[in-house]
N, C-alpha and C positions, 0 to 999 in steps of 0.2 A: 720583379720576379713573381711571377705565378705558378702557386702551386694545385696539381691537378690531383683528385682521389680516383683513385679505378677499383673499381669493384666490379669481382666477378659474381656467377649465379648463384655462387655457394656463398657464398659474405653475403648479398643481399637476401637470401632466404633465411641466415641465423640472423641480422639484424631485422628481418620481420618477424621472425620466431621469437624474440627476443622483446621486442614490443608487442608482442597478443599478449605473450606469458605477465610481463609485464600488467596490461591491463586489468587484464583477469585479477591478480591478487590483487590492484588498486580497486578492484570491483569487487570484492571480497570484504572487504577492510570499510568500504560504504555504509555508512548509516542507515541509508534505507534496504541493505538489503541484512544487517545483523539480525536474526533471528523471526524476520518477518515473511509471512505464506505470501507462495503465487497468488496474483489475481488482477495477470494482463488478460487472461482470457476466458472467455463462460464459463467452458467446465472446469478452469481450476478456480472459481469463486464458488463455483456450485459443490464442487470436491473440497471445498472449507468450508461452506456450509453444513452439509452432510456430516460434517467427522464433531459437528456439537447436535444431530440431529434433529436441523431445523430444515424444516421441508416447505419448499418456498414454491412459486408458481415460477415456470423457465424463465419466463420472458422477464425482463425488468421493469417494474414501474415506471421508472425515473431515471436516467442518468443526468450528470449532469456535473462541469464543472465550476469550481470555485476556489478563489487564494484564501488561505488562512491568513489571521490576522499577524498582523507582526508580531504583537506579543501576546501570550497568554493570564488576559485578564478580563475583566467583567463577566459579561458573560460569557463569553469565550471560557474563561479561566474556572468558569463551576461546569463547565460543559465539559471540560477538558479531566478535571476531578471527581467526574461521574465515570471518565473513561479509562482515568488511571487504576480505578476498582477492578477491573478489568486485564490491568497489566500494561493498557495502552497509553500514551502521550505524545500529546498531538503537540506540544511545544516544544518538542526538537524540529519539527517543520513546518512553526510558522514563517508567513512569507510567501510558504510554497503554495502552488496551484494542483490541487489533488481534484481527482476523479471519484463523486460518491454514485452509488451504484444504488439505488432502494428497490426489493422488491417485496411484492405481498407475499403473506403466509397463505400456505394452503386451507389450512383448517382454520383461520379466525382473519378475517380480511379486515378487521378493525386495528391490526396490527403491520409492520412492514417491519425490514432488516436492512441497514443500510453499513457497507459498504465503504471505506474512504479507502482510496488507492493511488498510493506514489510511484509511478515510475515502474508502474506492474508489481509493487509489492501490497499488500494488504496492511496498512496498518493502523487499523481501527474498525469496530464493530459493534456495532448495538444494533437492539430491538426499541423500537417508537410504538407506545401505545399511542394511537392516534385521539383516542377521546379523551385521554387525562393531558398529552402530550409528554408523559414519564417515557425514560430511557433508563433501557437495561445495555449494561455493556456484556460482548461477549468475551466468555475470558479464556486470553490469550495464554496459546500454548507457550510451556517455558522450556 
């Protein structure tokens, strides 16, 4: 015995209405995207710059990507506790492969702002003095 489904235009467009809607709140409820800024594209990295008044050259130094380590320790783990001052923590996504972005400041080129970005979300930021190698984290909007 074979049983067959028919589906008209109207059932296949709320069964595809029904899995966007779907998505979306599953995309909502995502880790990387709770509470964390744009920054798949220039101007919204550049539009999160701006809103801590840090006035950077357009172009980027550096892109560049890299996996974080599985777990957050050694060094990692004080690099990551530099960043928590900040608001940010990077060991809900170790493992993962983020995109950091560094670019120079305008007014002190001895310095850069770097950037790590998940999946188009921004989640982590500091300032590199390049001649002591100290990190300022940027702190994250709550």
């Amino acid at each position: 015995m074979k049983l067959y489904l028919i589906f008209t235009k109207k059932g296949l467009a709320v069964i595809l209405a029904l899995t966007i809607l779907a998505l979306i709140i599953i995309g909502q409820f995502s880790s990387v995207n709770k509470g964390y800024a744009d920054g798949f594209t220039h101007r919204e990295r550049m539009e999160f710059l701006s809103r801590y008044k840090i006035s950077v050259n357009e172009n980027a130094a550096s892109v560049k990507e890299t996996r974080l380590p599985q777990k957050a320790s050694g060094y990692f783990g004080e690099y990551n506790k530099t960043l928590q001052k900040g608001g940010f923590n990077l060991a809900d996504f170790c493992g993962k492969t983020v995109t950091i972005y560094s670019y120079n400041f305008k007014d002190d080129l001895e310095k850069t702002v770097n950037l790590i970005v998940l999946k188009g979300k921004i989640i982590a930021g500091y300032i590199n003095d390049n001649l002591n190698g100290n990190i300022t984290p940027i702190l994250k909007d709550k």
